[in-house]
C-alpha positions, 0 to 999 in steps of 0.5 A: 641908187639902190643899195642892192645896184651899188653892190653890184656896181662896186662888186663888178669894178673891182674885178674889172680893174684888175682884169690885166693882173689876172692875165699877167699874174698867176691865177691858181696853179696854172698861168693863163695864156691868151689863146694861140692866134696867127695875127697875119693868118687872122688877118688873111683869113677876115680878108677872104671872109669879108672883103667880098668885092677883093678891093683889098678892104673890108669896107661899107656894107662889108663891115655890117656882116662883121659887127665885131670888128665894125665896132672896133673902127677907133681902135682898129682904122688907124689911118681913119679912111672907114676902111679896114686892111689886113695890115690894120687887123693884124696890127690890132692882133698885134696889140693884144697880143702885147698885153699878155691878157689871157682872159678879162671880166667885163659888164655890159648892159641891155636896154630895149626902148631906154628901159632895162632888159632883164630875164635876156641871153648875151652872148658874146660870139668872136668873130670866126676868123680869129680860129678855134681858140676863142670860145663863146661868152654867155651871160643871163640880164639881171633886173637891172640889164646888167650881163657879166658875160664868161665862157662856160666852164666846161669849155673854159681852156683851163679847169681854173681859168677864171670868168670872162673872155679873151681880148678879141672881136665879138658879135652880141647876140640878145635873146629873150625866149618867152613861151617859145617865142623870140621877143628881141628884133633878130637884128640883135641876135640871129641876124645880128648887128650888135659888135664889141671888141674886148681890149684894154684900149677900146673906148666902151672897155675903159669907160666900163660902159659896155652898153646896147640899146636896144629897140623893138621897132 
């Protein structure tokens, strides 16, 4: 492993285990609070968007038009019958709820046909039903394929909120323009089915393997 990649790991794993102090303490002058979200309203609101047969699950080809919340199956899919209820969302709301994580870091890494993606765009989109207060993450590959998503700072919620994004389910969206044209298959970004939830329990989040890998055919 190079010196300068070392450096970057060790740079990342720092932060990214204290991603819950950051919530929990005082980050400046202001805390950061996790954005205002009805679990139940969440829920409803994912039922009447996604459950499109009105079998009271989100189930099948449903879950491929909500990658973010298909990806969070483990966690989310308690009672492991590969279908999601409005309980379970709601419960998952719940979860992070509990924590009191107002905002987190995080690393993902992009590959396409098993070599490092760089020069791309990741963005990190929550799902709609979770409302207004959840705002996109963004963030370029380096040359390693390596993306430290955060929301923007002049969106950010507060003027010293600090990178990163909420505990949440997102679509991932990859993007890499060149000469105007789109070089990554639209099945990763406009017509995406890339999905990551955030939170302390997921499975990628703990192993601080938030990894896609993608191919161009």
């Amino acid at each position: 492993m190079s010196r300068s990649r070392s450096t970057n790991i060790i740079g990342f794993t720092i932060p990214m285990l204290l991603g819950v102090l950051i919530a929990s303490c005082a980050y400046g002058p202001s805390r950061i609070e996790p954005p205002s979200i009805s679990p139940r309203g969440a829920a409803g609101q994912a039922m009447e968007m996604h459950d499109a047969d009105g079998d009271g699950f989100i189930a099948g080809q449903e879950l491929d038009k909500v990658p973010g919340l298909k990806a969070a199956m483990e966690t989310v899919d308690t009672d492991k019958d590969q279908k999601i209820t409005a309980d379970e969302i709601a419960e998952r709301v719940r979860a992070w709820q509990a924590t009191r994580v107002g905002v987190t870091a995080v690393m993902c890494t992009v590959t396409v046909d098993g070599q490092p993606l760089a020069g791309a765009t990741v963005t990190f989109e929550p799902e709609s039903f979770l409302g207004d207060g959840f705002q996109p993450a963004v963030s370029p590959t380096d040359e390693y394929g390596q993306a430290y998503p955060s929301i923007p700072k002049e969106k950010r919620a507060l003027p010293d909120m600090p990178p990163g994004m909420p505990l949440g389910f997102y679509r991932v969206k990859i993007s890499k323009i060149v000469k105007g044209k789109e070089m990554i298959p639209a099945v990763y970004n406009s017509e995406t089915l890339l999905g990551q939830q955030i939170a302390p329990d997921d499975p990628a989040v703990l192993r601080h393997d938030i990894r896609f890998e993608l191919k161009r055919n």
